[in-house]
N, C-alpha and C positions, 0 to 999 in steps of 0.2 A: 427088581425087588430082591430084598433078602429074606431069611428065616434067621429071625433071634428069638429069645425066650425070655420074658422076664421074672423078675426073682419067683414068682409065685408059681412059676414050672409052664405058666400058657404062655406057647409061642405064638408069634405073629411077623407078618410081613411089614419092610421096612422099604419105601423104596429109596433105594440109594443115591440117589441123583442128586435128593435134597440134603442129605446129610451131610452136614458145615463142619462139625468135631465130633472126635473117640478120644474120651477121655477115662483115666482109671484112676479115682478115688475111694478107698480102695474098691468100690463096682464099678463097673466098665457103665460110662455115659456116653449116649450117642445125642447130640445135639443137631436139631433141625436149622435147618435155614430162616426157618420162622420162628426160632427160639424154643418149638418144644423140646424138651427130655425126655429120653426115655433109658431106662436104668436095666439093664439086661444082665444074663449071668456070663455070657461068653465075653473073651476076655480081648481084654483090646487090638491084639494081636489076631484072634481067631478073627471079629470082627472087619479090619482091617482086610484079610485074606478075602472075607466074603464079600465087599468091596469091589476089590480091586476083581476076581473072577470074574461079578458081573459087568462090569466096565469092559472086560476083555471079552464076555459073551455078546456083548452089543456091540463091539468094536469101535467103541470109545475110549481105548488103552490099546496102544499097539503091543506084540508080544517084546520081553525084553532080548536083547543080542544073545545069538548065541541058542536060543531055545529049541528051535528045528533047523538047525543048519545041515543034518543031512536030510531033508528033503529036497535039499534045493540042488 
């Protein structure tokens, strides 16, 4: 799950798994798999970010090359 906020300042959790597109016209829209919208103020890029961390929290996105190469 994620934390976005929509325009009227209440956040709420989005979970990520379902989310089909991030789009910015010019507000950043998150598109479900099932067609809903939801119109937030974080920006498609921030979004994106939040994303991709929780994919990497669940280990459903490996890390990219290069990221802890001195631990190994």
């Amino acid at each position: 799950m994620i934390k976005v906020t929509r325009l009227n300042g209440k956040a709420f959790m989005i979970n990520a798994v379902y989310i089909e597109t991030i789009e910015s016209f010019p507000d950043t829209t998150i598109t479900l798999t099932n067609g809903r919208k939801y119109v937030v103020r974080e920006s498609e890029d921030t979004v994106y970010m939040l994303v991709r961390e929780f994919y990497q929290s669940v280990s459903l996105l490996g890390q990219q090359l290069g990221e802890n190469e001195s631990e190994e």
